[in-house]
Each structure stands twice: as structure tokens, then as C-alpha cells.
N, C-alpha and C positions, 0 to 999 in steps of 0.2 A: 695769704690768699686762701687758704683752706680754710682758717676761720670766717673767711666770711662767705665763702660758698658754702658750707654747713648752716651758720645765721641765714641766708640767702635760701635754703633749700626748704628749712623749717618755716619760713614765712608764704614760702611760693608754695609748701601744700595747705598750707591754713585759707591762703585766697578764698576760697569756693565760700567756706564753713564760716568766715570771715564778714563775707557779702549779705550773708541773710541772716549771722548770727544779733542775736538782741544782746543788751549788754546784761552782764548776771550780776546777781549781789553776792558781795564779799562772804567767803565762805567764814563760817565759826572755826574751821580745822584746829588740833593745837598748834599753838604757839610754832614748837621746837616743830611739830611734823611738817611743818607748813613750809619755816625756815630751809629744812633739809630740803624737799622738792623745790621751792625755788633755786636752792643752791644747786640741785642734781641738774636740774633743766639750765643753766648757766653754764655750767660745768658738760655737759652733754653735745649740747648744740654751742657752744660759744657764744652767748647772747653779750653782744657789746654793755659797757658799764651804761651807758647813758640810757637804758633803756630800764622802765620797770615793771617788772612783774606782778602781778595780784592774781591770787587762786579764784576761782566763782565755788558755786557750792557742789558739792558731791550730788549724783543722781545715778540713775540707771541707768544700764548700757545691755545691750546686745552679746557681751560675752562675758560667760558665765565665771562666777567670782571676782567678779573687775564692777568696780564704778564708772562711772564716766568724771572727767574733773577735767575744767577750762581753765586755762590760762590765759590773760590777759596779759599782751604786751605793748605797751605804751611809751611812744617817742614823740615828743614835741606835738602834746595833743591829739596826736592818732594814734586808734587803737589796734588791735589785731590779734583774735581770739584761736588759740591755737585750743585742742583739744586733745586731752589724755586722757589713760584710766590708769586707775589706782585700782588695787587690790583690797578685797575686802577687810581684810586684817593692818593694811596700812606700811604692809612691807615689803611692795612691789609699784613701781610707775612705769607705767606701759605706753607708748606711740602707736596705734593703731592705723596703717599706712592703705588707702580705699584706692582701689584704681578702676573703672568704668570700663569693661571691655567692649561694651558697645556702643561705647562713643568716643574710639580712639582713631585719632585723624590719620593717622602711619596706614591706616586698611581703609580707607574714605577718601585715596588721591583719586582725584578725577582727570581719567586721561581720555575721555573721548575726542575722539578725532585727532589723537596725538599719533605720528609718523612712528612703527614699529621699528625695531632691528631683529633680527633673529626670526624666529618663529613667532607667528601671531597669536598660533596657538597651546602655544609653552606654559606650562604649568608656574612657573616661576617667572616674576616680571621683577625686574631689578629698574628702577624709576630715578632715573638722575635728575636733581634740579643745577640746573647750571648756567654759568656767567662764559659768553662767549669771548668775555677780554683778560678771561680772570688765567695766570700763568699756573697757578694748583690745579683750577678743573682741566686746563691744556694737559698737565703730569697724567691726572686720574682717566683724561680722556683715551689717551695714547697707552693705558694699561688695561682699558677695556677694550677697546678696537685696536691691534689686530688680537690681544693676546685672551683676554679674556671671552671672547666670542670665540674665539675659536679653540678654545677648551672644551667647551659646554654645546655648538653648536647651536641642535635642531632642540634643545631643553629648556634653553632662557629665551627671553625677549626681553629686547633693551627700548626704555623709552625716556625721554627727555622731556623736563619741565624748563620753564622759563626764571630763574632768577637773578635777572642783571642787578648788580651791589655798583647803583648809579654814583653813589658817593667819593668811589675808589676807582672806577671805570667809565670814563664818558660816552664810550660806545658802545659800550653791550648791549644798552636798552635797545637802539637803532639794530641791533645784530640781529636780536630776537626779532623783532617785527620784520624784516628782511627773510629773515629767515623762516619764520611763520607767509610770509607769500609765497614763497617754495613750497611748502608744506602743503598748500592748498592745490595746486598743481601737480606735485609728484613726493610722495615720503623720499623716493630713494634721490632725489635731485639734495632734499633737506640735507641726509645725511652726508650728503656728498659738500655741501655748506658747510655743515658744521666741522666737519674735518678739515675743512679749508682752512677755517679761523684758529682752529686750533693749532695748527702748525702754519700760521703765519701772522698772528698775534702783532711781533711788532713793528711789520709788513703794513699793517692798517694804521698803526699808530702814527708813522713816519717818525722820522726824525724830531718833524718841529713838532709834534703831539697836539695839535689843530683838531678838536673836534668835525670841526665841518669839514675835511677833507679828507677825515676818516667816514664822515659819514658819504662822500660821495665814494672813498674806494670802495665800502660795504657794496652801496648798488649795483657799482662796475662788477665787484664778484659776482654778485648775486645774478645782472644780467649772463654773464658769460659761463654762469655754470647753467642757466637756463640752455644760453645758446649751443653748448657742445651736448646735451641732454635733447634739442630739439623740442622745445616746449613752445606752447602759443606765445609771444609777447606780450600780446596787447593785455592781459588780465595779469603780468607780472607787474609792467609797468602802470598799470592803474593799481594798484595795491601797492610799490613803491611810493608813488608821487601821494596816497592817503595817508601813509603812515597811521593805521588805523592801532591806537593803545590799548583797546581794551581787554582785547585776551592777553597781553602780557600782563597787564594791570591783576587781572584775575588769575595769573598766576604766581601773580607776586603776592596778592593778599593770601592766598593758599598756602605760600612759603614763611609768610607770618603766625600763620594760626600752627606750625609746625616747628615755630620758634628758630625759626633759619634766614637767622641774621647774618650768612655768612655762606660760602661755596665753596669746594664743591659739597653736597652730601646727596648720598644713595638709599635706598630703599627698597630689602629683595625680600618682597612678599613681609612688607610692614617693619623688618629688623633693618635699624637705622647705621648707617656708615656716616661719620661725620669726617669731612675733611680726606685729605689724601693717604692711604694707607697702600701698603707695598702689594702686590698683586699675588702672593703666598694667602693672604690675609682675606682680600676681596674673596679668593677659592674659598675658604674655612665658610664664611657667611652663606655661600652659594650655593655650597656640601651639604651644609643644614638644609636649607630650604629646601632643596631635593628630598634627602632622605625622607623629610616630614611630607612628600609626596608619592613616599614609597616608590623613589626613583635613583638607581644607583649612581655615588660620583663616581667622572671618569680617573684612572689613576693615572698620575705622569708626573715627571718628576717636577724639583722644584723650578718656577718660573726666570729667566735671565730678566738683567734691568733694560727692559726694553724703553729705546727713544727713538721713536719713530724720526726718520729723517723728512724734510717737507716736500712736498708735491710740488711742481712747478708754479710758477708764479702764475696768477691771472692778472696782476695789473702790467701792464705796459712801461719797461727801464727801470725798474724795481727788482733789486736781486731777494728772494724770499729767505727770509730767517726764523729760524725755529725759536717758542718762545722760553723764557728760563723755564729748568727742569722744578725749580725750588718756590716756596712759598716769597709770597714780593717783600 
């Protein structure tokens, strides 16, 4: 597996250079010099056998004493031009690694009109994309509410993206949109939803795991947390019966272009959290982002494994159960 996420990682930076690159002619290099760097870039990145390499020719480059020199790698007709520099003397191959700080998507989420937690006007935004069926973001969720909010207070603010992982989850997409018409009505009714589903996961599910009967428990919450919130109906239940996809759709194309093929993952003030991590940990990321706002963390000791116990049931002869603590 590490050979081929190494192979996997050298090809996924070449993409960009790749797309607009022209092909080059074979360089003159010698013979042996030529041999050794294909062997070193084989040897380096773990370039699988079935693949072959050709050098292009030597050129200029931007840092000084270094050439520039392409590689071409070639698998069953397609090419993909990686780019090195070599040293001007011939006794150094270099990888020069670009990264675009102002066009990094981790500081270009779009949360307008997204339901806050915390302070609105907190320096630090910690941005969850999350699966309302998914049993890892229920873990990650129940380490940030109670415990993580209330470390940090009136300093963060928590907000919630839409990524149901529809392939593994039949209800979540339905969750989101349910949940997104609470949204639109009251932030604090949402959050009060999404805490629902989180610890009662598989309350919704039922036994027989029936889509459609999960989709009509969803509603049934969704009415009944309107109802003890005292919110209008009639604009809950016309946004129920629409099921309108397109802001979850647009937040799921959002969570593509973020390469989050998968939930839960965090984001506080652009540094990524992938996956479930112990709430000692979430603190570490959270400390940083502070401090870089010249804002002291609070100190306390280390955090217990909190499992939030569930809230009473809202559907009707259903005894509510919390969802596993562990990944499915």
C-alpha cells in the first residue's frame, strides 16, 4: 500500500503540468546519466515495472544551479509528464513541490446561510462536513457537542456542511434536506435535529432498514422538533413534501472538489481533520488556530471518553438507541 500511494501521489502532482504539458523530444543525456535518474526516480517514488520512463531534454528553470528535466511516464499509451530539475553539474535530481496559496479550497468553504454553533463572531470556525447516518460522524459529533464547545466556548464557532456518502447510507441525503428546512426557519431548531439523529441513528433505521420508512421517520422528527420549538408549519411542511436537492447537491459537489470521498472530516480555519480522532487531538488543532489569532488556549486537563447518552425518543413505541461508537 505505500508503494502505491507514493506512485499515486507523484502522478496526482504532475495532473496540473500534465494537462497543458506538450510532449518533449527525447533528450541527448548520457547514456549511464540518463540510466541512473530513471533508476533513481523508480527507486524514489516506486514507479510500478509496467510503466516506462523517457527523460525530455534539459532547459531552464527558475532555481538557480538546477535545470529543469521532464519525465515522461507511459502506461498502455497514456502519457504523464512529471517534471524535475537536475543540477547543473549532473550530480543532484530535485522534485520541486508548487502549491497555490490562493487557490486553496480548505479557505474558500462557502458557508453562507449555514446555521452557526458557538459564537458567530469567533475568530476560529471549525466547519464539519457531515453524514447524518454515518455511525464515525455520530462518535465525532458527541466529541464536539457537549465536550468540545464547551472547552472553547464564546472563541469557536461550529458549522456544518452537507456530505451524505448516499452509497453506504440511504437516508442521509433525505436527512440533510429535512434538515436544511429547519435551517431555514430556526439555526437553533437544525441543531437541535442534528443532535437527534446523531444519537438515534438506528432509531431511523428500524429493524427492517426500509428506506421509505426511514424517510418518513425523518419527517416525523423533523415535524416534532419543529412542534416543541413552536415554529410555523405550514413553510416546514412545504419544504418537506419538495424535497428540494439542490443545496445539498452543491454541497456535495463542494466536498468533491475537497477530495472527501468519505465522513466525517473537519476544518478549523482551513487545517483539515480527516476522519474520527480522540477529542485530546481535535483540542491540539484548535490551540493552533487560536494562538495564530493571538488568542490564548484554555488549559484543562485531559478530556474523559465521552458517549453521550440519547435524548428521548420523538417517534412514537420506539425505544431510542444510540448509534455504534466505532467506525461500520
Amino acid at each position: 500500500m505505500a508503494r502505491i500511494r507514493l506512485f499515486a501521489v507523484l502522478l496526482g502532482l504532475a495532473i496540473a503540468a500534465s494537462a497543458h504539458g506538450q510532449s518533449t523530444p527525447q533528450a541527448s543525456l548520457d547514456r549511464g546519466l540518463n540510466r541512473h535518474i530513471q533508476a533513481m526516480i523508480r527507486s524514489q517514488f516506486n514507479v510500478p515495472e509496467d510503466y516506462d520512463i523517457t527523460l525530455g531534454t534539459r532547459g531552464p528553470s527558475t532555481t538557480t544551479g538546477y535545470d529543469a528535466l521532464p519525465a515522461m511516464l507511459t502506461h498502455e499509451g497514456k502519457t504523464t509528464i512529471v517534471n524535475f530539475l537536475i543540477s547543473t553539474d549532473g550530480k543532484t535530481l530535485a522534485r520541486l513541490e508548487t502549491f497555490d496559496l490562493s487557490n486553496d479550497p480548505a479557505f474558500a468553504i462557502d458557508i453562507t446561510g449555514r446555521p452557526v454553533r458557538g459564537n458567530p463572531d469567533a475568530k476560529v470556525t471549525v466547519i464539519g462536513f457531515d453524514d447524518l447516518e454515518c455511525p464515525v460522524c455520530a462518535r465525532m459529533h458527541q466529541a464536539l457537542f457537549p465536550g468540545v464547545i464547551d472547552r472553547y466556548k464564546d472563541t469557536v464557532r461550529f458549522i456544518y456542511k452537507d456530505n451524505p456518502l448516499t452509497e453506504l447510507h440511504p437516508w442521509a441525503f433525505r436527512a440533510s434536506v429535512d434538515a436544511n428546512c429547519l435551517a431555514a426557519q430556526s439555526g437553533k431548531v437544525y441543531w437541535d435535529y442534528v443532535d437527534y439523529l446523531h444519537t438515534h441513528g438506528q432509531q431511523v433505521s428500524g429493524k427492517d432498514r426500509n428506506p421509505q420508512t426511514s424517510f418518513a421517520a425523518l419527517d416525523q422528527i423533523a415535524r416534532r422538533e419543529a412542534e416543541v420549538a413552536k415554529l410555523e408549519p405550514g413553510p416546514l411542511n412545504k419544504c418537506l413534501a419538495k424535497q428540494d436537492e439542490a443545496p445539498v447537491r452543491s454541497s456535495l459537489k463542494e466536498a468533491q472538489s475537497l477530495g472527501l470521498n468519505y465522513a466525517p472530516a473537519l476544518f478549523v480555519n482551513g487545517e483539515r481533520i480527516s476522519g474520527w480522532i480522540p477529542e485530546a487531538q481535535i483540542w491540539r488543532v484548535i490551540d493552533r488556530a487560536l494562538r495564530d489569532q493571538g488568542i490564548d488556549a484554555p488549559a484543562q486537563p485531559a478530556p474523559p471518553d465521552r458517549r453521550a447518552a440519547p435524548s428521548k425518543s420523538l417517534l412514537p413505541n420506539d425505544p431510542s438507541t444510540s448509534p455504534p461508537a466505532g467506525p461500520q
